[in-house]
C-alpha positions in Angstrom: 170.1 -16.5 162.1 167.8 -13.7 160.7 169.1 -10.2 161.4 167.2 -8.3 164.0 165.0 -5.0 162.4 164.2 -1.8 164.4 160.5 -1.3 165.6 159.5 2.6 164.9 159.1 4.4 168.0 155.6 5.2 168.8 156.2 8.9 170.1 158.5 11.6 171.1 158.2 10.0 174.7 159.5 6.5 173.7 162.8 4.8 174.5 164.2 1.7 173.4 166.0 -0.3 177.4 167.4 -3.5 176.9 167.0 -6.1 178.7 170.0 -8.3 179.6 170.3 -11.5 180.1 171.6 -12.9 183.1 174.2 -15.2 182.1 178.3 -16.3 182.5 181.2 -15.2 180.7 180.9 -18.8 178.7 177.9 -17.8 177.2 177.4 -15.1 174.0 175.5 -11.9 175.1 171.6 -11.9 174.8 169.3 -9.2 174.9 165.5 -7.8 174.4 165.0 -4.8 173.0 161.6 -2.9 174.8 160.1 0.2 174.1 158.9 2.0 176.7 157.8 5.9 177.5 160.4 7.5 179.6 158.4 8.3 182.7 157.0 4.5 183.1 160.4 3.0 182.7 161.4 0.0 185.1 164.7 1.0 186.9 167.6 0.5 184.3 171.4 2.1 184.3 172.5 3.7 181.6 176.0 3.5 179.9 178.6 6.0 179.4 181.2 4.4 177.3 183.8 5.5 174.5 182.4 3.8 171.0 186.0 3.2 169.7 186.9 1.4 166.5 183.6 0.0 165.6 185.7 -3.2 164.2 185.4 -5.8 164.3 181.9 -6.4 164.5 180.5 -8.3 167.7 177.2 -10.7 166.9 174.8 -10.6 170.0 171.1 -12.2 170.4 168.6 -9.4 170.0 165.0 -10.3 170.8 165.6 -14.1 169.5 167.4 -12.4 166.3 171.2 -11.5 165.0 172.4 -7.9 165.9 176.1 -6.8 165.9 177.3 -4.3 167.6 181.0 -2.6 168.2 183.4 -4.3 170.4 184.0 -1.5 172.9 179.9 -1.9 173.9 180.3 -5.4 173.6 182.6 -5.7 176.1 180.9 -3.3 178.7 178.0 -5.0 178.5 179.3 -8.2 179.1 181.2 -7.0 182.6 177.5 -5.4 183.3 175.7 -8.5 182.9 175.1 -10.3 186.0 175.1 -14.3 186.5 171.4 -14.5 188.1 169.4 -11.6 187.4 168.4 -9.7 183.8 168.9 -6.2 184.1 168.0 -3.3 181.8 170.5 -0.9 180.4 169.9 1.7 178.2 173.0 1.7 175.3 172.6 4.7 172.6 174.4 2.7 170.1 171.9 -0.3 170.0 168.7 1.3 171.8 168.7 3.9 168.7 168.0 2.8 165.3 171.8 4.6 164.4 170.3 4.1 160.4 167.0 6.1 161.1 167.8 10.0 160.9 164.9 11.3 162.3 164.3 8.9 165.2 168.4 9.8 165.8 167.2 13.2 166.3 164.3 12.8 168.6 166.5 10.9 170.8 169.8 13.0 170.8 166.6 15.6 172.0 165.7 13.6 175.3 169.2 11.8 175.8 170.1 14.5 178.7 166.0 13.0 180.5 167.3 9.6 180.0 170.5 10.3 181.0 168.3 12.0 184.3 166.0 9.3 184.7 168.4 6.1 184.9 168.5 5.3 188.7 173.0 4.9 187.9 175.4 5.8 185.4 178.0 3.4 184.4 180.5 4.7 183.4 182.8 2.2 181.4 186.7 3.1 181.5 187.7 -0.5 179.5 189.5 -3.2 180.2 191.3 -4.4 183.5 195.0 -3.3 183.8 197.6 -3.6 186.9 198.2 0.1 186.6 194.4 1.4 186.4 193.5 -1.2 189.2 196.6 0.3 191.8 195.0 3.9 191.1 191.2 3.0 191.7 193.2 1.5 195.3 195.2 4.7 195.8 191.8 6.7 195.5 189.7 4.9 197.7 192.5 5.4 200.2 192.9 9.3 199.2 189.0 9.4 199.6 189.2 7.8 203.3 192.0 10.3 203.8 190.1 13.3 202.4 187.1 12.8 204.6 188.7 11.9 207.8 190.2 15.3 207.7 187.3 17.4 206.5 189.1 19.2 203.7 186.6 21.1 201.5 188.7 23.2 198.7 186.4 26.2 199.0 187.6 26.3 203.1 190.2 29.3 203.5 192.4 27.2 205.1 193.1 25.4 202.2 193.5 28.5 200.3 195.9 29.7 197.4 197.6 31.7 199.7 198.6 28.6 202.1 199.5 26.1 199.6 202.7 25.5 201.5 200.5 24.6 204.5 201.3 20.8 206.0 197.9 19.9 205.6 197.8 18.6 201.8 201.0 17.6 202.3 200.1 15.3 205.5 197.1 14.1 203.1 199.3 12.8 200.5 201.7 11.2 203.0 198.8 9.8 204.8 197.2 8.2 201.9 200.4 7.4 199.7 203.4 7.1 202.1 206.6 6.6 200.4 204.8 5.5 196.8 203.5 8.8 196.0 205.6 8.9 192.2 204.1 5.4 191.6 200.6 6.7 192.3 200.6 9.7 190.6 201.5 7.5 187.5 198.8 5.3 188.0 196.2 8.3 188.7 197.5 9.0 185.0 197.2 5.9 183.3 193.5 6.5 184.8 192.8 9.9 183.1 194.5 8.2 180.0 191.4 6.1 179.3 189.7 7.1 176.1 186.8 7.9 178.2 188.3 11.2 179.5 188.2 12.4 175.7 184.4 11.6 174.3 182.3 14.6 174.4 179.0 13.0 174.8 180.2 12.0 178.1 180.4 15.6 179.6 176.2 15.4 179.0 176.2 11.9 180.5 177.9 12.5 184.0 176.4 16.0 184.4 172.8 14.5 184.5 173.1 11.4 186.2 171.9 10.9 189.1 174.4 7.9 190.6 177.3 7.9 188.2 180.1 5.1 189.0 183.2 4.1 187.7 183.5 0.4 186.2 187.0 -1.5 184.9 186.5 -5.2 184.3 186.0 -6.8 187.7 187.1 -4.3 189.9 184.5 -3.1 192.0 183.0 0.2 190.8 184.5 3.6 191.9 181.6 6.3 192.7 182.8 9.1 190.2 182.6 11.4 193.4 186.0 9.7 194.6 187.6 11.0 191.7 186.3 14.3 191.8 187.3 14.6 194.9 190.9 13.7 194.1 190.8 16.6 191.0 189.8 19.2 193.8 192.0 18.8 196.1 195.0 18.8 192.9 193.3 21.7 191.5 193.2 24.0 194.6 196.8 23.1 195.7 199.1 24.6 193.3 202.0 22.7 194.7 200.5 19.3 194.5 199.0 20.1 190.8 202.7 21.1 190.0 204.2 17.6 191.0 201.2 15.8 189.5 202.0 17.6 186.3 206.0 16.9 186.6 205.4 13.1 186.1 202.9 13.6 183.5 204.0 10.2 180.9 205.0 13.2 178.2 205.9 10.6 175.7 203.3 8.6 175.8 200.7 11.3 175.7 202.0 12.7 172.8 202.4 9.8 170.8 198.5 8.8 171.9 197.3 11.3 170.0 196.8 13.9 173.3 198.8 16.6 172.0 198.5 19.1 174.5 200.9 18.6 177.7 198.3 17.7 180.8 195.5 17.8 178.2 194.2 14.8 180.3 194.4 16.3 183.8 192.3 19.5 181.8 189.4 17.0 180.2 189.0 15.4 184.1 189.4 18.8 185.5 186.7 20.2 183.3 184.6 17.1 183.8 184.9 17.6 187.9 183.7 21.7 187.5 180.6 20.9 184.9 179.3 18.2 187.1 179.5 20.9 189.8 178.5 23.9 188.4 175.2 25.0 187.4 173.9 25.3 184.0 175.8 27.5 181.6 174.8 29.2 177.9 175.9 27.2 175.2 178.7 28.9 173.9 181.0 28.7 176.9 179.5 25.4 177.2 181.2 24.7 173.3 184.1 27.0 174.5 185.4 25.2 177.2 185.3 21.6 175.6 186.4 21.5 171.8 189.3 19.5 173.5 187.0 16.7 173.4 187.0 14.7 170.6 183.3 13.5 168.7 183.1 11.4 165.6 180.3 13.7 163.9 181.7 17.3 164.2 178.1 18.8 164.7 178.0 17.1 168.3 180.2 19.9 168.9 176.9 21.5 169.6 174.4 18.6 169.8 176.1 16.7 173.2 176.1 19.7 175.4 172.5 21.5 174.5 170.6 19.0 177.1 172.6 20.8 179.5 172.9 24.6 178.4 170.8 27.4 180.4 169.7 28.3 177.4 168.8 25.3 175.5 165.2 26.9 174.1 167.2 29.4 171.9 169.2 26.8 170.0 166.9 23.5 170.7 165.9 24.0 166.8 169.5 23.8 165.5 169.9 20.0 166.5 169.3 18.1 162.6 171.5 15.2 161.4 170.6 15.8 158.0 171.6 19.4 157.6 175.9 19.2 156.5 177.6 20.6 159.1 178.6 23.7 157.4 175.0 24.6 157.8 174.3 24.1 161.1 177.8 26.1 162.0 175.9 29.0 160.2 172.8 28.0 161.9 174.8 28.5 165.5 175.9 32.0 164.7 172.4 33.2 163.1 171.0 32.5 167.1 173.4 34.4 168.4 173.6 38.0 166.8 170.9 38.7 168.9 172.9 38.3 172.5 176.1 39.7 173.1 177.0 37.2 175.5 176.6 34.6 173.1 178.1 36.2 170.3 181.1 37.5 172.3 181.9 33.7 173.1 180.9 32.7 169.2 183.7 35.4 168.0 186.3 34.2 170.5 186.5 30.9 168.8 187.1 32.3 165.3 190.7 34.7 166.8 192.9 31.9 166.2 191.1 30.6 162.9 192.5 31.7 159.6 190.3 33.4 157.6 189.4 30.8 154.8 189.2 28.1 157.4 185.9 29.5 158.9 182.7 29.6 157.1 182.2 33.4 156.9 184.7 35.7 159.0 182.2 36.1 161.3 181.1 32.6 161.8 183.6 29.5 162.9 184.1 25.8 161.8 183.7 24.6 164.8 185.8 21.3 163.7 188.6 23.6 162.1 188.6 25.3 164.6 189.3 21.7 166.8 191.9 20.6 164.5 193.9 23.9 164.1 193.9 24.1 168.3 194.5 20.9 168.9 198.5 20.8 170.3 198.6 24.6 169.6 198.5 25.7 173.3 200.2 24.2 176.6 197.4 25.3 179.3 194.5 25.9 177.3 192.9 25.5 174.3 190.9 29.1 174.1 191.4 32.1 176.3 188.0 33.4 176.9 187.1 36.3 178.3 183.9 35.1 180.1 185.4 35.7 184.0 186.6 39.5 182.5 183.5 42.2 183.0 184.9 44.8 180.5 182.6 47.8 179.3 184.3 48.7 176.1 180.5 50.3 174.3 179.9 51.7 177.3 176.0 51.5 177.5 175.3 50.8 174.1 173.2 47.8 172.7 174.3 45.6 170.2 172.0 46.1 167.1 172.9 43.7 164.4 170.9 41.7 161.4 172.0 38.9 158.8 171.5 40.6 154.9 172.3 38.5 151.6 170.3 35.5 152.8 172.4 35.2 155.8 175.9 35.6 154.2 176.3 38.8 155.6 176.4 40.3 159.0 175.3 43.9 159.6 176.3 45.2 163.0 176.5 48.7 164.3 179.8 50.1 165.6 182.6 52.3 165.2 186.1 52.0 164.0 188.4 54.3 166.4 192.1 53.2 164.9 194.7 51.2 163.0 197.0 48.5 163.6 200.6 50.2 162.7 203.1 48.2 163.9 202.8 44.0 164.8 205.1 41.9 166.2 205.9 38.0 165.2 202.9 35.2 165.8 205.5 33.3 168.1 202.7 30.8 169.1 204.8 27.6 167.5 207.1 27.9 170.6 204.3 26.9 172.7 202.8 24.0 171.3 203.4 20.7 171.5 205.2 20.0 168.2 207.9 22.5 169.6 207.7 20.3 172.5 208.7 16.9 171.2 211.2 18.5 169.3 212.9 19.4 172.5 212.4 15.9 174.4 215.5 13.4 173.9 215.0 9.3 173.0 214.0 9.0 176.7 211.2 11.8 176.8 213.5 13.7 178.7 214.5 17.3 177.8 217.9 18.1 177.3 219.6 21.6 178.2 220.4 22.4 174.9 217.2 21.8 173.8 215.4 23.9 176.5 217.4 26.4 175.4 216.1 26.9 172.3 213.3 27.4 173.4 213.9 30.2 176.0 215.6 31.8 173.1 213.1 31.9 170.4 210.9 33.5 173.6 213.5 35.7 175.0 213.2 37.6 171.4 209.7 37.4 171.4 209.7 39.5 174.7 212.7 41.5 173.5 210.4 42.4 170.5 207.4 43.2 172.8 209.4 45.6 175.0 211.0 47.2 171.5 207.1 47.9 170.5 205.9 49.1 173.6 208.9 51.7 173.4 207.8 53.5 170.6 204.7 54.8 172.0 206.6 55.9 175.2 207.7 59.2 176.1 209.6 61.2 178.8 210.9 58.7 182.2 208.7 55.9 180.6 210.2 52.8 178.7 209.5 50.3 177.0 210.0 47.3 179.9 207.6 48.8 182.2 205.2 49.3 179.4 205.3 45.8 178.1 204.6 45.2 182.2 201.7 46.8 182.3 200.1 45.5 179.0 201.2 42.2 180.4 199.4 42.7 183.7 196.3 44.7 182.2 193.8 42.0 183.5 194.8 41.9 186.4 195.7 45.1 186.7 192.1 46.5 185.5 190.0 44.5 188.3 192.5 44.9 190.8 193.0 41.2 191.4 195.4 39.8 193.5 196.8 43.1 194.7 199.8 41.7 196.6 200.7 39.8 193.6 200.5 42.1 191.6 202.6 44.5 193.1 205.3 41.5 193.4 205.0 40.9 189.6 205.8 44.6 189.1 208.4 45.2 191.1 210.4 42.0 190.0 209.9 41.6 186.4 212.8 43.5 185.5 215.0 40.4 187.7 212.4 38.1 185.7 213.5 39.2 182.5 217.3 39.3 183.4 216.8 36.0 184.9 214.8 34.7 181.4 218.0 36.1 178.9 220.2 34.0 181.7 218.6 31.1 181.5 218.6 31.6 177.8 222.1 32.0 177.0 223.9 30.7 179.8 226.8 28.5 178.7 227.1 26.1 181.2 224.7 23.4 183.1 226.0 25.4 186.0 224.7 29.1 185.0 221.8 28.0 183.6 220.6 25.8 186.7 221.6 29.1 189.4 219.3 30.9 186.9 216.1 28.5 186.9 216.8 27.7 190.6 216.8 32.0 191.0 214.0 32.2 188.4 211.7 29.5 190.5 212.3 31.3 193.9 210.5 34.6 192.9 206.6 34.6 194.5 205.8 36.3 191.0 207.4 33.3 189.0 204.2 31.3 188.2 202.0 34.4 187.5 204.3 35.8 185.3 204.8 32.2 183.4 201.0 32.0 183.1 200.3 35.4 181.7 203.3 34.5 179.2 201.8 31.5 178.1 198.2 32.5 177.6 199.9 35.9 175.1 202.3 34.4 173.7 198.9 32.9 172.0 198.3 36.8 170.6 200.4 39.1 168.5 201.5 42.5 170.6 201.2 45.3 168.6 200.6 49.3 168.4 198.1 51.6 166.4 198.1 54.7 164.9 196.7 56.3 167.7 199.8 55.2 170.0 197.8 52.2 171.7 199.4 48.8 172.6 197.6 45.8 173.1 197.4 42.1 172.3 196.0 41.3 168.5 194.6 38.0 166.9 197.9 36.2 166.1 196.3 35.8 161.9 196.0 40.3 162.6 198.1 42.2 159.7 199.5 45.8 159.9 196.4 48.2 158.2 194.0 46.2 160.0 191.4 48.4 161.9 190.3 48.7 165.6 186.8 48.1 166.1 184.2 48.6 168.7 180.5 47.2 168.5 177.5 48.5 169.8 176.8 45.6 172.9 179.9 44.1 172.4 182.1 44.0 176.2 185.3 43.8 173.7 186.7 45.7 170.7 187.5 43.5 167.2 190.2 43.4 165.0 188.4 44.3 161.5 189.6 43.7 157.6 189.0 46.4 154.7 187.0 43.8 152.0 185.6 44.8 148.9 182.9 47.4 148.1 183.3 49.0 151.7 182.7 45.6 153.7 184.6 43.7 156.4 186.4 40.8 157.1 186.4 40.1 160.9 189.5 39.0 162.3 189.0 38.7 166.2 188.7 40.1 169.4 192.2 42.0 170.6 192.8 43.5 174.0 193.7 46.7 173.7 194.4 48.8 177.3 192.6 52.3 177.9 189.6 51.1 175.7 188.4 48.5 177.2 185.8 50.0 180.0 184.5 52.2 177.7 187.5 54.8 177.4 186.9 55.4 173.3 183.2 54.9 172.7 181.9 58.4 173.1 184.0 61.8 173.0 186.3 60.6 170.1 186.3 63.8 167.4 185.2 62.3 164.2 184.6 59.0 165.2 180.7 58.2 164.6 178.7 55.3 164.8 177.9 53.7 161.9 176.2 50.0 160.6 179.1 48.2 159.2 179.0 44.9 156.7 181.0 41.9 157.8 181.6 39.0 154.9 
């Protein structure tokens, strides 16, 4: 049969829908390809779908000619196909011409309209299985559940501070019963699909208009159901905590999913996009380089049809442009906002230095790979949520020099990194963590052990740090504590937490050398059980987690604070013009810098050192 050939597209208005044949599973797929301009098109759905292995190759009927596609489409269309009736669909992978660069780039310009203009999403999960079928059941019975008792996460009386309340509790009985461990494990086989980790698909559900869930013949599942489910997880702590417990830790690891819950984060951020409102493009990139793209620069492409500020980096979207370029491309919009560039720089702390383009400008896929199992909760802590002042009222004042390969930017460098503690970020990741499990998936005492060891000296080393800068009644604990607690501690969040984290983190830390050394499955399960009883347990755990992603150190000038883990002792302390944070900076060669990352440094970050520092100027400094 002769092999089907792409019409051109007639204008930047034109899509490609195909029509599908009505037909039975005994007979081979058939479609017509139709161009049509995007506001005239006949009602069509459009499909969200993971492309997978492109092999083998699937032959289909394309407008009377031979087309072949990949088996994962293949298969979606041919569960979307209905026995009486031709529908139209639109497909990215067959309704644009993949070969033709330019026409690849016009489309990937409108996908977020057609996407928009589709009267339903289908989103395809795969295949049929026994265990993805029980969960779609269990959530049309949470959904009933949900509704008939009005819960709405945002309702105080579903707060944080009633999570021991019976009502979620009742929920879960009411829609589970005695099975609740065999749901939970099929809610996970759910989030398991490859689906949940394709980063076009974040564009996809966020503009549709009607998107719904499809596994082989099961009856579709509105995506709202599900949403509703990762609320109600989400804003009950103790739920989310035995939801996590039975997380298949084996079996996500050997997958490929390398960070512990990474799936239950991908939904989770999947459920808040879809709700929130439009964001700027870098916390858009920010919050989802956990999701996985076969071309590295849809990094950027798949989320700019739904950034607030789209115009600004519209231009950057070019499949013929390496990606190296178009990383440089990304930073050069930004050095005019600080916002922007704030977010930009937070991605290149954890980075080193000859695995970005310049200092100041990520690999955005490096920066993917080196994350990717590095951290247990998160990928990136961002400081977007913080409103710090460090430049006071300044504005950021910065241009590119030596045809872009340089970054001028005003500031002023207050002090010096003296003294820095270990990069102890292995013991969080999830190479540490398989190391730990036994044959079974299970973790052993002994094992655990280890691990509260290597931290136990991580903290130890903190506290040693923090001493040196103190003087007369202070100490070293309580200013560890504080460093420890700055964020919270600086916007006066969570007051009455707070003030139990203080006062019990010196029983925390006895309680963490316990559980540590203890020498008997006796000891150390009076210790956990102690440790698990405090009200400050979980913050305290958190806030341990997301550091323990930094290096603690101290300056010349007596500060402490939390440095980029790849920081070195010499290193200076930095503070831009515009910038809300202060930067770890590099001496280079011929009086330029290397930038290193954004630290955390208390007493200069609302704006403390700017101005009245003797000797300190501002001054336009050079960053390689």
């Amino acid at each position: 049969m002769t092999e089907y050939h792409y019409t051109p597209l007639s204008g930047t208005g034109q899509i490609r829908l195909l029509r599908l044949h009505a037909g039975t599973e005994a007979v081979g797929l058939s479609v017509d390809l139709i161009h049509t301009s995007l506001d005239k098109a006949p009602s069509f759905t459009a499909l969200s779908y993971p492309w997978g292995d492109p092999q083998p190759r699937k032959a289909i009927r394309c407008s009377g000619l031979q087309a072949e596609i990949g088996p994962s489409l293949h298969m979606a269309l041919q569960h979307l196909r209905k026995a009486h009736l031709d529908i139209f669909v639109w497909a990215d992978a067959l309704c644009i011409n993949q070969e033709d660069i330019p026409e690849r780039t016009q489309q990937v310009r409108i996908m977020s309209e057609i996407y928009a203009a589709a009267s339903t999403t289908a989103i395809w999960l795969g295949e049929e299985s026994d265990e993805v079928k029980m969960a779609f059941g269990w959530l049309r019975r949470f959904e009933r559940v949900r509704v008939a008792s009005e819960f709405d996460p945002l309702d105080s009386e579903y707060g944080f501070g009633l999570i021991h309340r019976s009502p979620a509790e009742n929920m879960l009985q009411a829609a589970f019963g005695k099975h609740r461990g065999a749901a939970f494990g099929h809610l996970w086989a759910l989030l398991s699909r490859p689906w949940f980790t394709r980063k076009w698909v974040i564009q996809e559900l966020v503009k549709s208009r009607r998107p719904l869930m499809v596994v082989g013949r099961i009856p579709p599942l509105p995506w709202a159901v599900l949403a509703g489910w990762m609320n109600f997880v989400n804003f009950c702590p103790a739920v989310k905590n035995h939801f996590l417990a039975v997380c298949p830790r084996p079996q996500v690891l050997e997958a490929g999913t390398k960070i512990l819950g990474m799936n239950m984060g991908r939904a989770t951020i999947l459920t808040q996009m879809e709700a929130m409102g439009k964001q700027v493009l870098l916390f858009l990139i920010t919050r989802t380089l956990g999701f996985h793209c076969g071309d590295p620069r849809d990094h950027i492409f798949a989320l700019l049809g739904i950034a607030s500020d789209r115009d600004c980096f519209d231009h950057i979207i070019d499949y013929i442009s390496p990606a190296e370029e178009i990383w440089r491309r990304l930073a050069y919009a930004c050095i005019s906002d600080s916002t922007s560039l704030k977010l930009l720089w937070s991605l290149v702390m954890f980075a080193p230095l000859n695995r970005r383009v310049h200092s100041w400008v990520p690999n955005l896929e490096n920066v993917r790979v080196d994350g990717d199992g590095s951290i247990l909760a998160s990928q990136f802590t961002v400081q977007q949520a913080r409103d710090y002042n460090t430049s006071g009222d300044s504005e950021l004042q910065a241009h590119l020099d030596d045809g872009g390969k340089m970054l001028t930017i005003r500031g002023r460098i207050i002090d010096r990194l003296q003294l820095l503690g270990s990069d102890s970020r292995s013991f969080a990741n999830s190479h540490t963590i398989k190391t730990i499990m036994d044959g079974s998936g299970h973790f052993s005492r002994e094992s655990i052990q280890r691990m509260l060891r290597h931290r136990y000296r991580w903290l130890e080393e903190c506290m040693a740090i923090a001493n040196t800068t103190c003087t007369g009644s202070a100490n070293g604990e309580e200013a560890f504590r504080d460093a420890l607690l700055y964020d919270h501690l600086a916007f006066k969040e969570f007051p009455k937490d707070l003030e139990l984290a203080r006062s019990r983190f010196s029983t925390q830390i006895r309680l963490e050398k316990a559980m540590a050394y203890a020498d008997d499955n006796y000891s150390f399960l009076v210790a956990s059980m102690e440790s698990m009883s405090l009200t400050s347990s979980l913050l305290l755990e958190n806030l341990i987690t997301d550091k323990v992603q930094r290096r603690f150190g101290r300056t010349e000038g007596g500060r402490i604070g939390w440095l980029p883990p790849v920081a070195e002792e010499g290193d200076f302390i930095c503070i831009f013009d515009g910038m809300e944070l202060p930067y770890v900076l590099r001496p280079a060669v011929h009086g330029q810098y290397l930038l290193v990352g954004e630290c955390l440094i208390p007493g200069i970050m609302m704006g403390e050192a700017f101005s009245g520092l003797p000797g300190v100027g501002s001054e336009m400094i050079v960053l390689e």
